[in-house]
C-alpha positions in Angstrom: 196.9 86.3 186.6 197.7 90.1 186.2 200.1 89.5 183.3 197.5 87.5 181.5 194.3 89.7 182.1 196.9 92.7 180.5 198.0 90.2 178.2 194.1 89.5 176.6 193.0 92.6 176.9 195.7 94.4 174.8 194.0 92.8 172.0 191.2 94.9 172.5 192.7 98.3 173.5 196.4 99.5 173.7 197.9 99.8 177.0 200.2 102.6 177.8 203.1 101.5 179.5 205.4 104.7 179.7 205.4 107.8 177.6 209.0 110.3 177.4 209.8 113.3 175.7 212.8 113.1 173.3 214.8 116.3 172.1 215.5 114.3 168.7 211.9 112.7 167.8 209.5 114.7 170.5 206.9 112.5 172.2 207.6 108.8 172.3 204.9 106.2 173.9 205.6 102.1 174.7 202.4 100.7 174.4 201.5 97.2 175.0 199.3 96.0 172.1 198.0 92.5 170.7 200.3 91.1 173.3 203.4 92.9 172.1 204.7 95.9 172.9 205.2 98.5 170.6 207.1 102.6 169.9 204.9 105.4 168.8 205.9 109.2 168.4 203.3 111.1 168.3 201.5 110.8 165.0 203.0 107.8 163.9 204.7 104.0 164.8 208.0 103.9 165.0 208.9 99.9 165.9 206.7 97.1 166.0 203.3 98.4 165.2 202.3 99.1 161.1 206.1 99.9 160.2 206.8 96.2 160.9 203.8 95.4 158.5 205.2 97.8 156.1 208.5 96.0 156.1 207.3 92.4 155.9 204.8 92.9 153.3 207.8 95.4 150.9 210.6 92.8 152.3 208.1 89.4 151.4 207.3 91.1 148.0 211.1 91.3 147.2 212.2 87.5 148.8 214.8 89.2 151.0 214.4 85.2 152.9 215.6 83.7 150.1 218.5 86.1 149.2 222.0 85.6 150.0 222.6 88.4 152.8 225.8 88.6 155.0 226.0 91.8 156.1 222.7 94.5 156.8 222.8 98.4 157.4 219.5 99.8 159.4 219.8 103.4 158.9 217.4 104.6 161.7 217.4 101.4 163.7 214.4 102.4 166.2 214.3 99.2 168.7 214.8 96.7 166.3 211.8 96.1 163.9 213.4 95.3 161.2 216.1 93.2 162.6 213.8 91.2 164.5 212.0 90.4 160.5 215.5 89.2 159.6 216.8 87.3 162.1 213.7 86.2 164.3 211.1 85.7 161.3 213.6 84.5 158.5 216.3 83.2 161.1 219.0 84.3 158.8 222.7 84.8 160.1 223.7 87.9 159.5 225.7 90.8 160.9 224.1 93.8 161.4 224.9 97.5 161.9 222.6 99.3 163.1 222.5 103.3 163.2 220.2 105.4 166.1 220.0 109.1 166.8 217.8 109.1 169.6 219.4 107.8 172.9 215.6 107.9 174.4 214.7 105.5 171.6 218.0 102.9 172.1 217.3 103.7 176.3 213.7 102.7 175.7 214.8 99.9 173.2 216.8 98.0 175.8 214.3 98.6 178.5 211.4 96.7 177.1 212.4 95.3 173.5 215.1 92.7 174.4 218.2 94.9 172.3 220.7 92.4 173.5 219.1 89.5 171.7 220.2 90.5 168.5 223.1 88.8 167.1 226.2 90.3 165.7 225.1 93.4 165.8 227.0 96.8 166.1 224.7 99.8 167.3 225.8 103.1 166.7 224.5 106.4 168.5 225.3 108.8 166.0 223.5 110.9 163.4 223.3 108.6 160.4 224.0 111.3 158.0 227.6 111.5 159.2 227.8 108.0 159.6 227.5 107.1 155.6 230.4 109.3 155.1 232.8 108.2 157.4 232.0 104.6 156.6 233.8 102.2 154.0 231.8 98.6 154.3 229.8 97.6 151.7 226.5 95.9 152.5 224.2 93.4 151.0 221.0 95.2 152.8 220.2 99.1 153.0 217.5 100.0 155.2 216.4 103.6 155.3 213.9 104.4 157.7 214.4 107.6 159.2 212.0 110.2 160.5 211.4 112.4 163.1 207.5 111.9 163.7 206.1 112.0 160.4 209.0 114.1 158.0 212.3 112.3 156.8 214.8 115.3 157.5 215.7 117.0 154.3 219.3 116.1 154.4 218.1 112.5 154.1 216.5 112.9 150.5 219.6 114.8 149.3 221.2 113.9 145.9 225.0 113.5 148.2 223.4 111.1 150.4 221.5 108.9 148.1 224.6 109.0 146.0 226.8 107.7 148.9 224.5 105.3 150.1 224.3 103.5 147.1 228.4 103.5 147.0 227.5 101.4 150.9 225.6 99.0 148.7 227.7 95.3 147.9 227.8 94.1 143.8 224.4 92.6 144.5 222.6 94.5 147.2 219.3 96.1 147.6 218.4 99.0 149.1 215.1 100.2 150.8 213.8 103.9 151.4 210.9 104.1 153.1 208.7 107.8 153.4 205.4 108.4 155.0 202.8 109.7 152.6 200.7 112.8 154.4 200.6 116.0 152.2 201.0 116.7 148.3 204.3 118.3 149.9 205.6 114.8 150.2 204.1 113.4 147.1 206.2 115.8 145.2 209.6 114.9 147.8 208.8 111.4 146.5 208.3 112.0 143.4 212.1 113.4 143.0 213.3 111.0 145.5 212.4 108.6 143.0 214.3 110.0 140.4 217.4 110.3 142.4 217.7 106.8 143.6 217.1 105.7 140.2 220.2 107.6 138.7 222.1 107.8 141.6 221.5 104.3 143.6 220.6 101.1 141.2 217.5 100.4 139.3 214.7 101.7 141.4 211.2 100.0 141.8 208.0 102.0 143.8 205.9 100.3 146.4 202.5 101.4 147.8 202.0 100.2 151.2 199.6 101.0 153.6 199.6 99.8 157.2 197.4 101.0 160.4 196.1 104.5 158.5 199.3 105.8 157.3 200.7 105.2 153.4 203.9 104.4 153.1 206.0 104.5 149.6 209.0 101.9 149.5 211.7 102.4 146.8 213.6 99.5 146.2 217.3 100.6 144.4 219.3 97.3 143.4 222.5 97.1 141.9 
């Protein structure tokens, strides 16, 4: 009876289920919300909440379920969002590395978003910057969603890291970068990031998305 009076009730208000402080991303809370739960920082979601809405609308807009993908990258894994799009919502088989900074985010991850029920999937703990460099797959699917609260770290909207990232990507693959819209500071970062996928990347598109109060702009790099 407990479980379900928390269970009805979280589609009224958010529950707070356990809060930690992270040196990497600062705050994080688990909430339990419309019956799921979900990973904040402290100004914005990081799994499960509007950045899995920003991700099914871009990924729907692009028919990633009817594209032929074998083998993903999530750069910034968090606790799974996106995976969970891919293999639980479009049941596709794929293999999937995934690449997390913030131990508190993978311990909190396995604690109360099922981690292990991903298949075929190889989780890293390493900075994803180095990672890029020292890796030599190629992949059908980039995800880029990195961010500590709000910011993607400079280093992640460099010209040598786009550049190698798009080497990751297979004959055919596509490529997604997302970035938090929330000053004319990132307007203008976007603005070049653009650019710089474009030329450096694949053919770049821009999407507009806006989910739970924030605005989120998707570039989209093919091959």
């Amino acid at each position: 009876m407990k479980n379900l009076v928390r269970f009805l009730s979280s589609f009224l208000f958010a529950h707070s289920i356990e809060q930690r402080k992270s040196k990497v991303s600062g705050n994080l809370e688990v909430l339990y919300a419309n019956g799921k739960y979900v990973l904040d920082s402290a100004h914005v979601n990081y799994s499960f909440g509007g950045l899995h809405k920003v991700f099914q609308k871009v990924f729907a807009q692009f028919e990633i379920n009817k594209r032929e993908i074998k083998k993903v990258l999530i750069l910034g894994f968090g606790t799974g969002s996106v995976a969970s799009i891919l293999q639980e919502e479009y049941k596709k088989e794929i293999k999937i590395t995934g690449v997390e900074n913030d131990e508190v985010v993978i311990e909190l991850a396995e604690k109360y978003f099922s981690l292990n029920k991903y298949k075929n999937l190889t989780l890293h703990r390493e900075d994803a910057y180095e990672f890029v460099f020292r890796c030599n797959q190629r992949f059908d699917l980039i995800v880029i969603d990195i961010f500590i609260d709000l910011n993607v770290p400079e280093k992640f909207t460099e010209e040598k890291f786009i550049s190698q990232t798009g080497n990751l990507l297979s004959e055919k693959g596509i490529l997604f970068f997302n970035l938090v819209i929330h000053n004319e500071k990132i307007r203008d970062k976007g603005a070049k990031l653009f650019k710089d996928l474009n030329s450096l990347a694949g053919k770049t598109e821009w999407c507009r998305i806006f989910a739970q109060q924030t605005e989120n702009w998707v570039f989209v790099s093919q091959k």
